[in-house]
C-alpha positions as CSV (number, residue, x, y, z in Angstrom):
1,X,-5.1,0.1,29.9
2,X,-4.0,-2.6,27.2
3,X,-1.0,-4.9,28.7
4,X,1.1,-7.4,27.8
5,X,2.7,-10.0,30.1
6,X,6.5,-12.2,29.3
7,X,8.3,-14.6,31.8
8,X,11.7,-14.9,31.8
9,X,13.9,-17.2,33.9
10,X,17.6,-16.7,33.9
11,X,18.8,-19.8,34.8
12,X,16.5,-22.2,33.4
13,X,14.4,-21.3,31.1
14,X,16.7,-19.0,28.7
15,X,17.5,-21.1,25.6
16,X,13.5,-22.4,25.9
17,X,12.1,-19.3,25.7
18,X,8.6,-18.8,23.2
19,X,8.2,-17.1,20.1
20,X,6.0,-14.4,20.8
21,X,3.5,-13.4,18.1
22,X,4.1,-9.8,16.6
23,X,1.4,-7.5,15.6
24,X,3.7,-5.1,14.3
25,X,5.0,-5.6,10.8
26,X,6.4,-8.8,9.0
27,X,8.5,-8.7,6.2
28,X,7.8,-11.8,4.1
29,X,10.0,-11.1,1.2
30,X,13.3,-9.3,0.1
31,X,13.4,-8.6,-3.4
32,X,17.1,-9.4,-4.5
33,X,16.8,-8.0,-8.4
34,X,17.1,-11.7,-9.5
35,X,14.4,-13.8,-11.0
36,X,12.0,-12.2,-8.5
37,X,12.3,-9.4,-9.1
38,X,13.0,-5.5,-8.2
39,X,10.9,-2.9,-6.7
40,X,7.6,-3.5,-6.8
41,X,5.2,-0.3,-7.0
42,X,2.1,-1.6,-6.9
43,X,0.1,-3.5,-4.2
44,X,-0.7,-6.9,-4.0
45,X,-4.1,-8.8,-5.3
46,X,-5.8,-11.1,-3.4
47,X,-6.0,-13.9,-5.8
48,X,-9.3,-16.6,-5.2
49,X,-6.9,-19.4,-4.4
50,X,-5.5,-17.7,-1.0
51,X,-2.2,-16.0,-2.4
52,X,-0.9,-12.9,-3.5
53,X,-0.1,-11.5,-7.0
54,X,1.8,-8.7,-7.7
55,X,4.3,-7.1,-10.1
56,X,7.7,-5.8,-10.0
57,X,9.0,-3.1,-11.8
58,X,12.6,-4.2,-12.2
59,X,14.5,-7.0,-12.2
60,X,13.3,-10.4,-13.5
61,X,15.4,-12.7,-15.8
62,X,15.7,-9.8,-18.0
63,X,15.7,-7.1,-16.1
64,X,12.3,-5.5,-17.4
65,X,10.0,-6.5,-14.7
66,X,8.1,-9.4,-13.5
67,X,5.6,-11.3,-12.3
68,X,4.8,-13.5,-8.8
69,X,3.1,-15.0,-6.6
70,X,3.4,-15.3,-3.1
71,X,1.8,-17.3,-0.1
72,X,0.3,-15.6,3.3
73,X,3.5,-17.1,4.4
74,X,6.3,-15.4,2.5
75,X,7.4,-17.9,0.1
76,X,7.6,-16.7,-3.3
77,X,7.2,-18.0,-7.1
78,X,8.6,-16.1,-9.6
79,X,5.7,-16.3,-12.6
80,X,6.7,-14.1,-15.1
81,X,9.4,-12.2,-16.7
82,X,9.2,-9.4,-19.2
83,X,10.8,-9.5,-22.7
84,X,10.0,-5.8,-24.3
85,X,7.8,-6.8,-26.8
86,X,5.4,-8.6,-24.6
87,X,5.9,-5.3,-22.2
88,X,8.1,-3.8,-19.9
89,X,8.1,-2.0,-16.1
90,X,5.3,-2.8,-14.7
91,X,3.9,0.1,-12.6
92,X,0.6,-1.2,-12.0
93,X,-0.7,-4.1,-9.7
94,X,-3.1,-7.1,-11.2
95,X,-6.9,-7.1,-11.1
96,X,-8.1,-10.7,-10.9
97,X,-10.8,-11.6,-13.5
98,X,-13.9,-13.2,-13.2
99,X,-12.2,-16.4,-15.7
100,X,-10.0,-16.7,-12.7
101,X,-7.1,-15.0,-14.9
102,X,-5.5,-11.7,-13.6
103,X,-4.9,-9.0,-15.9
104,X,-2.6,-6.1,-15.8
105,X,-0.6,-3.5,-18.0
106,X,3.0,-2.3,-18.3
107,X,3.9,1.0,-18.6
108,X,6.4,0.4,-21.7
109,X,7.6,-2.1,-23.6
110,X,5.5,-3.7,-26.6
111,X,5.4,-4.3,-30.3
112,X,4.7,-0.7,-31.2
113,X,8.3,1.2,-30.0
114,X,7.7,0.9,-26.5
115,X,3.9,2.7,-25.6
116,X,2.9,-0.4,-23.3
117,X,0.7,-3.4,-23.0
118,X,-1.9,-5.2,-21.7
119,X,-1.8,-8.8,-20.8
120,X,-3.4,-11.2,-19.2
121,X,-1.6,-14.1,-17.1
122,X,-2.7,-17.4,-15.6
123,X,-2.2,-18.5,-11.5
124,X,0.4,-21.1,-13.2
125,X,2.2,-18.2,-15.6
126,X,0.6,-18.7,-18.9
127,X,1.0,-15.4,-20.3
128,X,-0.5,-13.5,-23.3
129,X,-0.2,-10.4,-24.7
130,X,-3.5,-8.9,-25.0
131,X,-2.6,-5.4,-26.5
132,X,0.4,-2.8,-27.4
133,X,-0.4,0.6,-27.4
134,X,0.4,2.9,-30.4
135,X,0.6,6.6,-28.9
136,X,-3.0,7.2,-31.2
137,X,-6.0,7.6,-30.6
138,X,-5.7,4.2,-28.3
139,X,-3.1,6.1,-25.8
140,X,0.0,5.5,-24.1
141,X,1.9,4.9,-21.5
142,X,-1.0,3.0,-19.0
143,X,0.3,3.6,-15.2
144,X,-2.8,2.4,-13.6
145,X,-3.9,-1.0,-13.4
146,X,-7.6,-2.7,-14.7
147,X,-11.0,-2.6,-13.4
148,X,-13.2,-5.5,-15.0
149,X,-16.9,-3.8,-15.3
150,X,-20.0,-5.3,-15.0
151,X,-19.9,-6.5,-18.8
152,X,-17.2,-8.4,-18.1
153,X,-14.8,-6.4,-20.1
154,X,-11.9,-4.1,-18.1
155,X,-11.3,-0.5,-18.0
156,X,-8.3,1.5,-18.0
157,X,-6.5,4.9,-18.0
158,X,-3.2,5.7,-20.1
159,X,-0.9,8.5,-19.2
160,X,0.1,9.6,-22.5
161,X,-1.4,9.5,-25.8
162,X,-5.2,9.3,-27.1
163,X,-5.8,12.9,-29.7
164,X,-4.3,15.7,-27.1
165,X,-1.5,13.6,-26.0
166,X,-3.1,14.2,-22.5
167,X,-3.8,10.5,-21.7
168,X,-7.4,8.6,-22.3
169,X,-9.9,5.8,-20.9
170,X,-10.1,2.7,-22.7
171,X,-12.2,-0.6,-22.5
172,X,-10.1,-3.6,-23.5
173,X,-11.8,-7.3,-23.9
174,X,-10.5,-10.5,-22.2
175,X,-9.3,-10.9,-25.8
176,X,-7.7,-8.3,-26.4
177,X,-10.7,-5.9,-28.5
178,X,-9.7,-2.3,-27.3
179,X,-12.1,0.7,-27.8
180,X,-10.9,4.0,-27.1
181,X,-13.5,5.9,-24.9
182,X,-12.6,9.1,-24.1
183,X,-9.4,11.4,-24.9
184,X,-8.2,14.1,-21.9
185,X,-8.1,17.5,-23.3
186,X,-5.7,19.7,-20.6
187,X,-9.0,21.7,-19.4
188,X,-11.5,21.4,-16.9
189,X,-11.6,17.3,-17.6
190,X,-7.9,16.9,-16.7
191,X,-5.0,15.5,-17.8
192,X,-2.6,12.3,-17.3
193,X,-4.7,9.9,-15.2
194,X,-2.0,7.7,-13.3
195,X,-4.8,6.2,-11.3
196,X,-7.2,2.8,-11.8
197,X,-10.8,3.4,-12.3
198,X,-13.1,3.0,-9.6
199,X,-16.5,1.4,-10.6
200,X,-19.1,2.8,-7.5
201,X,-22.4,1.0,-7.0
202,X,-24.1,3.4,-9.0
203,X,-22.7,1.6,-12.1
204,X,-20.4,4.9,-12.8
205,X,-16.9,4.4,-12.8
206,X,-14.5,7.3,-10.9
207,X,-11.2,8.5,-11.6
208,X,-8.2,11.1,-11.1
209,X,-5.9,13.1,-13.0
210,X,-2.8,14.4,-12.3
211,X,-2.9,17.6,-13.9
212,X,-5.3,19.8,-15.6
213,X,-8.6,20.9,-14.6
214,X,-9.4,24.6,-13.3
215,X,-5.9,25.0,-11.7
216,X,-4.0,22.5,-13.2
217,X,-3.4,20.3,-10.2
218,X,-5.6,17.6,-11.0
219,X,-9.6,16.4,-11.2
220,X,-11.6,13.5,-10.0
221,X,-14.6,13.0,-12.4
222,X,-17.0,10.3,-13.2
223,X,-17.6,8.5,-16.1
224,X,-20.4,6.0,-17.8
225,X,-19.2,3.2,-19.6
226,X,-19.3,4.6,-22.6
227,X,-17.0,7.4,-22.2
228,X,-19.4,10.0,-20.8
229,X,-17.1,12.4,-18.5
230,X,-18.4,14.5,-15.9
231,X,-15.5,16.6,-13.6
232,X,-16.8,16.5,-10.0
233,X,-13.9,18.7,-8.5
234,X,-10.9,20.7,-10.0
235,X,-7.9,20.6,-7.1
236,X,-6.3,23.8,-6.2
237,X,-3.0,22.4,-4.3
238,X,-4.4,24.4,-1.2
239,X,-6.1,22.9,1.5
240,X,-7.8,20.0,-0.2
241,X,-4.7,18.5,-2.3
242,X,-3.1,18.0,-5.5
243,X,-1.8,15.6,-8.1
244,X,-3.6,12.4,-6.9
245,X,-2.1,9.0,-7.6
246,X,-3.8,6.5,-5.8
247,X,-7.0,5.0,-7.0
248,X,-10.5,6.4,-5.0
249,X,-11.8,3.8,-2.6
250,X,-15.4,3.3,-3.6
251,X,-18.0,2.4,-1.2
252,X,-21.5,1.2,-0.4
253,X,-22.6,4.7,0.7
254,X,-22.3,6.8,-2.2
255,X,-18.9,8.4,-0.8
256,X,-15.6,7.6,-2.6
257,X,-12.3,8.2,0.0
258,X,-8.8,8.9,-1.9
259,X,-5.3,10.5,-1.2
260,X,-3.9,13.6,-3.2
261,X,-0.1,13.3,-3.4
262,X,0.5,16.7,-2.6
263,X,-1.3,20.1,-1.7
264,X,-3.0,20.4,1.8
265,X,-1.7,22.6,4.6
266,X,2.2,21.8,4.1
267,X,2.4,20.4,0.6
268,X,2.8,16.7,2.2
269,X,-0.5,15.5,0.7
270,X,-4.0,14.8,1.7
271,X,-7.1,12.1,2.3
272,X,-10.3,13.3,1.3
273,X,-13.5,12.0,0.3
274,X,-16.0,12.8,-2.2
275,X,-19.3,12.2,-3.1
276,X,-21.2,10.2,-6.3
277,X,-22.2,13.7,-6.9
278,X,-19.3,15.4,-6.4
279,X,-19.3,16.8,-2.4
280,X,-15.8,17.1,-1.3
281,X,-14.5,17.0,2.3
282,X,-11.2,17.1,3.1
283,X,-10.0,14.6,5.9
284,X,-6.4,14.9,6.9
285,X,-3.8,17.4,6.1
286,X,-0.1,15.4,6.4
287,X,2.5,17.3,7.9
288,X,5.5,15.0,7.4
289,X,6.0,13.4,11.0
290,X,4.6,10.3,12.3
291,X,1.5,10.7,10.0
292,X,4.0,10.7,7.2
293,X,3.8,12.2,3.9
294,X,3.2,12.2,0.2
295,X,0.5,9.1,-0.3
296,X,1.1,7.4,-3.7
297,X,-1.0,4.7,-3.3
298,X,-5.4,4.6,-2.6
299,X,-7.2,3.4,0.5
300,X,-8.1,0.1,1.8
301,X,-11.5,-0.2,3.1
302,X,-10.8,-3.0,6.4
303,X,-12.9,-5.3,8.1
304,X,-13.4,-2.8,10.9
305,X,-15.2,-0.1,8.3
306,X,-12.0,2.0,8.8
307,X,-9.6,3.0,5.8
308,X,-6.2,2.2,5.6
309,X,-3.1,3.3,3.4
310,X,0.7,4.3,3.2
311,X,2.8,7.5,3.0
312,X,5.5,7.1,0.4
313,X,7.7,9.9,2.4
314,X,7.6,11.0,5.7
315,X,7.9,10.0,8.8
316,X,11.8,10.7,11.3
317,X,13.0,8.8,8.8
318,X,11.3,9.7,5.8
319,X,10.8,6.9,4.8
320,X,7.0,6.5,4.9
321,X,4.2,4.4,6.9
322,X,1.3,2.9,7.5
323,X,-1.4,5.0,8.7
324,X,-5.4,4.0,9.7
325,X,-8.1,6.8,9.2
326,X,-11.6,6.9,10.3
327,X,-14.3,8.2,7.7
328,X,-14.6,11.3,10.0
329,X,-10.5,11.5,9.9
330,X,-8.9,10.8,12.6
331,X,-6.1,9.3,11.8
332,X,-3.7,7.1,13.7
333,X,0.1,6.1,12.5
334,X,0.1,2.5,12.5
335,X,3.8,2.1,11.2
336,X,6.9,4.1,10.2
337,X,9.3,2.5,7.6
338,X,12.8,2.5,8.8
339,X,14.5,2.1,5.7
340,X,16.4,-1.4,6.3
341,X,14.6,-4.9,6.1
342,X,11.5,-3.7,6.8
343,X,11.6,-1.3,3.4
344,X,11.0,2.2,2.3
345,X,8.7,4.2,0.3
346,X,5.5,2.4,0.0
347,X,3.1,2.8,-3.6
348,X,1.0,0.5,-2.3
349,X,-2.2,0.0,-1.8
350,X,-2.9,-2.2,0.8
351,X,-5.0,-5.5,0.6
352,X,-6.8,-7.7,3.6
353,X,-6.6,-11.0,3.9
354,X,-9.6,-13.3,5.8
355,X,-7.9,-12.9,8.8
356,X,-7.5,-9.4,9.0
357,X,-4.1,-9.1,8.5
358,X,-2.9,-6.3,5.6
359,X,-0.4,-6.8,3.7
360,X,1.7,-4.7,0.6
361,X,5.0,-3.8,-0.6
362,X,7.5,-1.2,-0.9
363,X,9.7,0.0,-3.5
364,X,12.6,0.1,-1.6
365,X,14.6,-0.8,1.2
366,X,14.6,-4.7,2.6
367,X,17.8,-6.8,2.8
368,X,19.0,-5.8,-1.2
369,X,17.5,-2.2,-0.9
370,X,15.1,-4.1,-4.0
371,X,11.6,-3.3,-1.9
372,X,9.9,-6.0,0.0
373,X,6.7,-7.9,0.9
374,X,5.4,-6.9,4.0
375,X,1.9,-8.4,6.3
376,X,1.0,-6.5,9.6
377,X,-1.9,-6.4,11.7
378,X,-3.1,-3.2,11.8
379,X,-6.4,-3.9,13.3
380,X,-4.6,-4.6,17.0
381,X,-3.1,-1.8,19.0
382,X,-2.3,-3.6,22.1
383,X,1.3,-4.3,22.6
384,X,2.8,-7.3,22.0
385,X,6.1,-8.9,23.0
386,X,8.5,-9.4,20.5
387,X,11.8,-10.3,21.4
388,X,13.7,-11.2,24.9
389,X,17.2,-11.3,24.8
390,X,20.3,-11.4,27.0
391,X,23.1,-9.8,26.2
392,X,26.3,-9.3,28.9
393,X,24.0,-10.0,31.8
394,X,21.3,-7.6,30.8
395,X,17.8,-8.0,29.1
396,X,16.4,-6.1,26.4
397,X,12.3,-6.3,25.9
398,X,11.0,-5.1,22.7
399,X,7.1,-4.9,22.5
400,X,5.0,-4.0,19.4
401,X,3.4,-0.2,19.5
402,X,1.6,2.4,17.1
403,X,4.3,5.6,16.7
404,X,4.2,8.4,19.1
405,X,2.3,6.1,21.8
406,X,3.9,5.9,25.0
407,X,4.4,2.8,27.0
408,X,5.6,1.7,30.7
409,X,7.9,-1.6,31.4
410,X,7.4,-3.1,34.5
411,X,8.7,-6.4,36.0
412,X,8.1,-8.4,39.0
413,X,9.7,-12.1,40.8
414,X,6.8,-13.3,41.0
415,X,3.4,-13.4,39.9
416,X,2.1,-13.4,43.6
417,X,3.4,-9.7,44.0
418,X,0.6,-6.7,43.6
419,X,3.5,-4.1,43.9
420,X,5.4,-4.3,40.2
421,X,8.5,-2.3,39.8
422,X,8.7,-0.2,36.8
423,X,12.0,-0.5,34.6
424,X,13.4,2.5,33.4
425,X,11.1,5.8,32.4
426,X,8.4,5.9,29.9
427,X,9.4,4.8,26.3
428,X,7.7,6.2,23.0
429,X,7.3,3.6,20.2
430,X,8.8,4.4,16.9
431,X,8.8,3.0,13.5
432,X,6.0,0.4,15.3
433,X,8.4,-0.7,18.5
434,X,9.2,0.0,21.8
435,X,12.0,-2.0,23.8
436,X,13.6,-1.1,27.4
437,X,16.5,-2.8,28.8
438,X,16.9,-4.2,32.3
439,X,20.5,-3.9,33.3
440,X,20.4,-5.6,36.1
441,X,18.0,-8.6,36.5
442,X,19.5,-9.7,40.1
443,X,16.7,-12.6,40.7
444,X,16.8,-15.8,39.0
445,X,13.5,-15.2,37.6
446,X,11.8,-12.6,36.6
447,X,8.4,-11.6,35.1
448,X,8.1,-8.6,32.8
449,X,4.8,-6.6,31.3
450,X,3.8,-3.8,29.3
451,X,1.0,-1.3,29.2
452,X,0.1,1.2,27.3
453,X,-0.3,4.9,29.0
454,X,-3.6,6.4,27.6
């Protein structure tokens, strides 16, 4: 039984009450469509100084997408701001080079009518266009972020473009050299990759398509750094998913986890994993409740060697979550998106900080309806008290706690006491909380806790 304990005395102790430490989640930025931008899609990169980098794909001084950093804390720095030739909506989030630089593309914008760029841009902003794409051979269109190989130079996938107008892999230089590796055809190989590359530790690097392959729902397939591709599984939009988005989670074991946006048992997506030689197990089915639906984003491998990730729909409120998913696949809903300041519809893949807190974004919702930063501790499931408040005499307790987990309030006058009274009925967290009033305190003091029913 995991319990958590809060004093309250009516009298005296009211206006002194403590802050209590929340492990449910944090927003730590409102986008307001200004300089900081709009609707971010992508996650957030760790960057080697401690803070976050990310992208927005709105917004900015000109309205084209931007650029930012942000502390652990929540307090922003707008870096950069798109201009259309130097690119334009960025979908994709940055990958942080070994030069310290981070590197990223933009879906449009550039000197060639508008096929995207890639760029390169320093902790303090300095900016440079690396490359505009020309809808040839080169490609498209690149959705995905970078992967930096072992040469030192980064991969990437376009959407559009390359000799079928299918999409294609690239390799691109830290100065901007691009080589076009390998050009989707439609068939068994797939077509429009919207995901980054995985590089595994075999030295391969592993991918997705949207479409194509044997049923035209998508492919992973693996590829040498030379363009060498190899399909490891067609999708059939049955029981094992279509049309994945997210980039595959590569890990020390030979096994690759990812999430197909749709497909599975009711359309709502699935997470499966794969192996370097192409062994494919489905995980979890999502139905659309508390385990959400529809995953855009890849996994996050956390400290505690489970995966975690986001729904972009689902959920009461369909508005997405947070779930955590064990490599056999038992999944847990960590957090339902509510749609106000806490956001809506999550792209991203989630990053861990050194003190195991994850953190990401969402394209929506927050206090503009712009899409917000958010941290939360996932790695905790023990309720926590958030918030005591009096309001007309009565006291409302809120308490952190995983959705669809139930939870008992119970308070007593003093601490003495073995007996405690239990306030109210059982209460079922949602969107993360759980909170129960007590209409009718009576003593001058009163001590309140929370456990969790197994």
């Amino acid at each position: 039984m995991k319990t958590t304990f809060a004093r309250l005395g009516l009298l005296l102790w009211l206006t002194m009450l403590p802050t209590f430490s929340s492990r449910a989640l944090t927003t730590l930025h409102s986008f307001t469509n200004g300089s900081d931008g709009s609707q971010p899609y992508a996650g957030l990169a760790l960057g080697a100084d401690g803070n976050f980098y990310g992208t927005c794909f709105d917004g900015g001084a000109n309205d084209l997408g931007s650029v930012f950093k942000i502390t652990p804390g929540g307090a922003l720095t707008p870096l950069y701001s798109f201009s259309f030739s130097d690119g334009e909506t960025p979908t994709a989030g940055l990958a942080q080079g070994t030069d310290g630089n981070f590197y990223g593309t933009t879906f449009e914008g550039g000197a060639n009518l508008g096929y995207g760029t890639v760029f390169q841009i320093g902790t303090n902003g300095a900016f440079n266009s690396l490359y505009s794409f020309t809808n040839g051979i080169d490609g498209a269109n690149p959705y995905a972020g970078l992967t930096q190989g072992a040469n030192g130079a980064f991969y990437g996938t376009t959407v559009n473009g390359g000799t079928n107008n299918n999409g294609g892999v690239f390799e691109i230089t830290s100065t901007g050299a691009l080589t076009s590796l390998y050009s989707f055809t439609n068939g068994v190989d797939g077509s429009q990759p919207y995901a980054a590359l995985a590089l595994a530790s075999d030295g391969l690097f592993y991918g997705t398509t949207y479409f194509g392959g044997s049923n035209h729902d998508g492919v992973i397939f693996q590829m040498s750094s030379t363009g060498t591709l190899t399909p490891l599984h067609s999708f059939t939009s049955a029981s094992d998913g279509a049309n994945p988005l997210g980039q595959l989670l590569a890990t020390t074991h030979s096994i690759l986890y990812g999430t197909a946006f749709a497909g599975g048992s009711i359309g709502a997506g699935t997470v499966f994993s794969i192996t370097i030689g192409g062994g494919f197990s489905v995980l979890h089915s999502f139905t659309g409740g508390i385990d959400g639906a529809n995953p855009a984003a890849g996994l996050a491998l956390g400290s505690d060697g489970n995966l975690y990730g986001t729904t972009y729909r689902g959920g009461p409120n369909g508005n997405g979550g947070i779930f955590k998913i064990t490599p056999q696949g038992a999944l847990t809903s960590l957090y339902l998106f509510s749609g106000g300041n806490d956001g809506s519809a999550s792209y991203a893949t989630l990053v861990q900080d050194n003190d195991g807190d994850f953190y990401g974004t969402t394209q929506y919702g927050g206090a503009d309806g712009d899409g917000v930063v958010f941290k939360i501790n996932a790695l905790s499931t023990a309720p926590v008290l958030t918030s005591i408040t009096l309001s007309a005499g009565a006291i409302n307790i809120t308490w952190s706690g995983l959705p669809g987990q139930s939870f008992q309030a119970q308070y007593a006058t003093n601490l003495t006491q073995t007996n405690w009274n239990s306030l109210g009925g059982t209460v079922t967290a949602t969107n993360g909380f759980g909170s129960q009033t007590d209409s009718a305190p009576g003593s001058p003091e009163r001590f309140y806790r929370v456990y969790l029913i197994p």
